[in-house]
C-alpha positions as a Markdown table, in Angstrom:
| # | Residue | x | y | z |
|---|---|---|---|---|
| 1 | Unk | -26.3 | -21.8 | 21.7 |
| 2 | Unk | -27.0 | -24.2 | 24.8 |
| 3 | Unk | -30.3 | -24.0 | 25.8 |
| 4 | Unk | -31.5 | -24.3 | 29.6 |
| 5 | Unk | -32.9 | -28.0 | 29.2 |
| 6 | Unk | -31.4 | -29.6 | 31.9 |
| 7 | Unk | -32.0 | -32.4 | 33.3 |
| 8 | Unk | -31.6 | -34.4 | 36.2 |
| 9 | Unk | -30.9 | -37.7 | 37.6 |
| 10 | Unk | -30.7 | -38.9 | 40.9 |
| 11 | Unk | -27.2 | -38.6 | 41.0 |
| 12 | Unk | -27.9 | -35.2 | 39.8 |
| 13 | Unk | -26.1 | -35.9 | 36.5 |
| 14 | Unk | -27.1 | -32.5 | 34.0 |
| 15 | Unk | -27.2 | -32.6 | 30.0 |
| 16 | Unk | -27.7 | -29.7 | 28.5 |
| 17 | Unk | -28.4 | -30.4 | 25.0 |
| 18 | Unk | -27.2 | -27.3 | 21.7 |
| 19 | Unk | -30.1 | -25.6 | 20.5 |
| 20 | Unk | -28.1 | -24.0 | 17.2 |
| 21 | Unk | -29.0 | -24.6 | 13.7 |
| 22 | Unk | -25.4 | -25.4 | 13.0 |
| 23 | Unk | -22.6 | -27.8 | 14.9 |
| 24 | Unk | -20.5 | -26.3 | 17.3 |
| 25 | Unk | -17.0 | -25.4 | 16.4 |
| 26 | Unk | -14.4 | -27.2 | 18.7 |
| 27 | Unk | -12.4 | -23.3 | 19.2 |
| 28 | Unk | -15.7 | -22.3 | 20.2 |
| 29 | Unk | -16.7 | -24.9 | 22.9 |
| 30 | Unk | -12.9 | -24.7 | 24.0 |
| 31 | Unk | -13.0 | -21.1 | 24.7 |
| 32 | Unk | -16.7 | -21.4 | 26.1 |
| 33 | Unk | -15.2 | -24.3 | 29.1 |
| 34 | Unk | -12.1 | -21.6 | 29.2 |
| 35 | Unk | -14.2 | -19.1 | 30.2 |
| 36 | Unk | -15.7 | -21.0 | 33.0 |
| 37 | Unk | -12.4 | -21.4 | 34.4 |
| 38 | Unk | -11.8 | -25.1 | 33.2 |
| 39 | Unk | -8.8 | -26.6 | 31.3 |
| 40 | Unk | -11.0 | -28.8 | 28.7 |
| 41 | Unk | -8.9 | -31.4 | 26.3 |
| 42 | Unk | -9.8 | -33.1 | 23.6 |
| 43 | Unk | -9.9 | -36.9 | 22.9 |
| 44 | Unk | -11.4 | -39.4 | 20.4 |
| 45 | Unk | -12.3 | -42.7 | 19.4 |
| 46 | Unk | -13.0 | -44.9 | 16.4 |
| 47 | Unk | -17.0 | -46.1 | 16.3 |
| 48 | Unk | -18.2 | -48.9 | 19.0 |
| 49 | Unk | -15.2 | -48.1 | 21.2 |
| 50 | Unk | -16.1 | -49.0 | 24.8 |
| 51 | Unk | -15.2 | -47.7 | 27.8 |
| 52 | Unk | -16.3 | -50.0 | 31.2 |
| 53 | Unk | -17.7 | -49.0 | 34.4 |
| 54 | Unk | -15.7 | -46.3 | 36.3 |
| 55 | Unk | -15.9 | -43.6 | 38.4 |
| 56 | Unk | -14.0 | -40.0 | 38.5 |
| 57 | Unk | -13.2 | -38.3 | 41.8 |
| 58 | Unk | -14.1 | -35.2 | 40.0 |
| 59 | Unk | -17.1 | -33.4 | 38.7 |
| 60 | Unk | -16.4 | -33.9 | 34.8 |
| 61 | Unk | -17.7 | -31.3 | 32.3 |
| 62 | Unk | -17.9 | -33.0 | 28.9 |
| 63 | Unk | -19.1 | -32.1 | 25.4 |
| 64 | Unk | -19.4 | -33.5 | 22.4 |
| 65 | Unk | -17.2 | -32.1 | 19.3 |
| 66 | Unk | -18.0 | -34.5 | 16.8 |
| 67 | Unk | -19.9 | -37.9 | 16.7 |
| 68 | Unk | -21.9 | -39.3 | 18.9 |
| 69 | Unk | -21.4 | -41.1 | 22.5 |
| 70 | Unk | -23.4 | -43.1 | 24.3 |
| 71 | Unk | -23.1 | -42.8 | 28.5 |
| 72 | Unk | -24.7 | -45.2 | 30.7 |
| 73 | Unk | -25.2 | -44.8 | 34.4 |
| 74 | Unk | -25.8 | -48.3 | 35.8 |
| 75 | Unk | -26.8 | -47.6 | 39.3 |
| 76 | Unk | -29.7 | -45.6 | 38.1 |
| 77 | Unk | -30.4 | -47.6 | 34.5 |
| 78 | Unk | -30.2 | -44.5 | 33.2 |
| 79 | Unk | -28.4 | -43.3 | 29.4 |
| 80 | Unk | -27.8 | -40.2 | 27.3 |
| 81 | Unk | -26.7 | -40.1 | 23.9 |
| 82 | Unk | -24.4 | -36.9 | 23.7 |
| 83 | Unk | -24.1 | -35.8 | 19.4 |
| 84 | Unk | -22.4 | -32.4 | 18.7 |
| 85 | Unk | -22.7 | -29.8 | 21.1 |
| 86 | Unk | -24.3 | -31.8 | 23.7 |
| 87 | Unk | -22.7 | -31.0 | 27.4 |
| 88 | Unk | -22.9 | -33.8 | 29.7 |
| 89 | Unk | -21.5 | -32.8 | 33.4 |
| 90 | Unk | -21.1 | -35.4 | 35.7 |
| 91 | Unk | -20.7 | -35.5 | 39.5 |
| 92 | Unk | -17.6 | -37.0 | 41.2 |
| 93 | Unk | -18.1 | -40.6 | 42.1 |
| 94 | Unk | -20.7 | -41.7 | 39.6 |
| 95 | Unk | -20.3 | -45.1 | 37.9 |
| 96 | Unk | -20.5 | -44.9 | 34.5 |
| 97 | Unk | -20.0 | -46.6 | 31.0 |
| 98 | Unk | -19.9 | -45.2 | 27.6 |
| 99 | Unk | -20.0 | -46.7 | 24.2 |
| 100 | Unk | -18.9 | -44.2 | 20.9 |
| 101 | Unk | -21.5 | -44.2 | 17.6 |
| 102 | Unk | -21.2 | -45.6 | 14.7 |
| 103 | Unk | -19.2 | -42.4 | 13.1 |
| 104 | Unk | -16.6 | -42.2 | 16.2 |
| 105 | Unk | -16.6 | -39.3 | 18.5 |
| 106 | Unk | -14.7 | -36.3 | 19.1 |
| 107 | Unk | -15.1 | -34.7 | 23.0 |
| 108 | Unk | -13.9 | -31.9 | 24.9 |
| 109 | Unk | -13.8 | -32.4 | 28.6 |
| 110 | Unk | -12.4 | -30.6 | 32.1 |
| 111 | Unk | -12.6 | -31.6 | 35.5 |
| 112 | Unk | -14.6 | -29.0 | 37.9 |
């Protein structure tokens, strides 16, 4: 399951990273973010899709289905590569990129 491996950024951006043997199921994760009280949906993209610098006014609570993604956090240099299972939440007002992997990428997100 998700292990306690959290860490943090300035912006007190969190990633907590799946510990299992085998890749999360997306029914799983789904009812996992139900659970919290969140109303995840899904979305993809095809590989090196791009998304530019933006912000949310929302916390966003993300993880990856399938694939791979790439977040970058340009006021802080920092990035995270997020690959099945990975959670990445996000605080409300934080700039931030992201590129997909070279498979695409499959997430599952909510806003908190």
């Amino acid at each position: 399951m998700l292990e306690e491996d959290i860490y943090n950024t300035m912006q007190e951006m969190q990633v907590i990273r799946w510990q299992d043997a085998t890749q999360p199921q997306e029914s799983t994760l789904r009812k996992h973010m139900q659970q919290e009280g969140l109303s995840p949906y899904s979305w993809s993209n095809g590989p090196g899709d791009t998304y530019a610098v933006h912000s949310h006014t929302y916390e966003k609570v993300l993880y990856c289905v399938r694939g791979s993604i790439r977040f970058v956090m340009p006021d802080s240099g920092d990035s995270v590569d997020l690959t099945p299972g990975d959670c990445l939440i996000l605080p409300a007002h934080t700039p931030h990129s992201a590129v997909v992997g070279s498979r695409g990428v499959t997430c599952m997100e909510a806003a908190r």
